[in-house]
C-alpha angles and dihedrals in degrees: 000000000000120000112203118193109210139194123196119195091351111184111184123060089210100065094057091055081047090055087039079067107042089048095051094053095060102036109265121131112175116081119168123201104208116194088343118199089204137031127223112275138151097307090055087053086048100050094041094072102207090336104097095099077083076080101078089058097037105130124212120195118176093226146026096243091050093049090045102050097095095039126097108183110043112179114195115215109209134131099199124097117244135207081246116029131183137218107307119219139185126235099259088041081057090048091048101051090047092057097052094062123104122267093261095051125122114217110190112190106202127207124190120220123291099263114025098029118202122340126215094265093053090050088057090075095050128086086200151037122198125193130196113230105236144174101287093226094051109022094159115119127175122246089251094052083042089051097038086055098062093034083061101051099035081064100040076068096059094073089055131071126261135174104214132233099261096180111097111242127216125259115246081239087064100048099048091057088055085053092051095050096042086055097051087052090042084055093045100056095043095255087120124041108215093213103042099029097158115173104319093112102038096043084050085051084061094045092058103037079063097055097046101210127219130222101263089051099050088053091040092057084047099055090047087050091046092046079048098051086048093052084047087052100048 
């Protein structure tokens, strides 16, 4: 399986070179920048301690979705509560469950930006959240101490066994066509109301981020919504 580190609207260059750093320790290489509001620069290189190398394979994607497309488990990292939130889960939840994918699966953990963390929207895309148990007076914790927290964790696992998830799962790309096409049919039969939507898709997203769908069952709800579009049509 692949980890990808990812940060999402990051805003200082310091604290890339700082995850640079906490992934390296315990073993993790690929680290994503997505809709960055800094580039690396001389205090990234500074702050990364030796670990800099990580730069030649630093990847940069303009949105979340984008980023996202080629991925199948997405864990969110965010320690506010949301109108809609998902299954919480702690960092060695997050570890376990990791370590249970199949060998070809890409895990994307994703970090808001240093002020304001993930939005609603962003957690949309995740099957999970996890939060990091803190003090209660000072909960705040940094992207690389964030980081550092499920790396090591993430590694802790690796001296335990574990059987693997050998079902495919199914890439967020995929998915999120599924979700497209269910809301066109969901439009089409009156369920959603295109001018007063209110939550009912986003609410149905979380639903099925839950559930982590695998391959099979992506193409088999396509096929239902497509034998659906054809009975609307007759």
């Amino acid at each position: 399986m692949t980890i990808t580190v990812m940060l999402k609207n990051v805003q200082h260059s310091g604290n890339v070179g700082a995850v640079m750093r906490a992934m390296a320790t315990m073993g993790l290489k690929h680290l994503m920048l997505v809709a960055p509001l800094c580039r690396p620069d001389e205090q990234t290189v500074a702050m990364a301690a030796g670990s800099e190398r990580y730069l030649d394979a630093l990847e940069i994607q303009e949105s979340l979705s984008q980023a996202l497309a080629s991925y199948h488990l997405v864990i969110g990292i965010s320690a506010r509560k949301r109108s809609l939130p998902l299954s919480i889960i702690s960092p060695k939840d997050c570890a376990s469950i990791c370590r249970a994918q199949g060998s070809d699966v890409k895990i994307a953990w994703v970090f808001g930006p240093e002020r304001a963390g993930l939005t609603n929207e962003d957690l949309l895309h995740c099957h999970y959240q996890v939060v990091i148990p803190t003090a209660p007076h000072y909960p705040s914790l940094n992207i690389a101490a964030s980081v550092q927290v499920l790396a090591y964790e993430w590694l802790h696992k690796a001296y335990q066994p574990v059987v693997p998830t050998l079902t495919p799962l199914a890439s967020q790309q995929a998915v999120h066509h599924m979700h497209e096409h269910l809301a066109q049919i969901l439009e089409r039969i009156g369920f959603i109301d295109t001018d007063n939507p209110r939550k009912s898709m986003p609410r149905l997203i979380r639903m099925f981020n839950r559930i982590q769908l695998e391959h099979m069952e992506v193409q088999m709800l396509r096929g239902i919504l497509t034998a659906m579009e054809r009975s609307l049509d007759k």
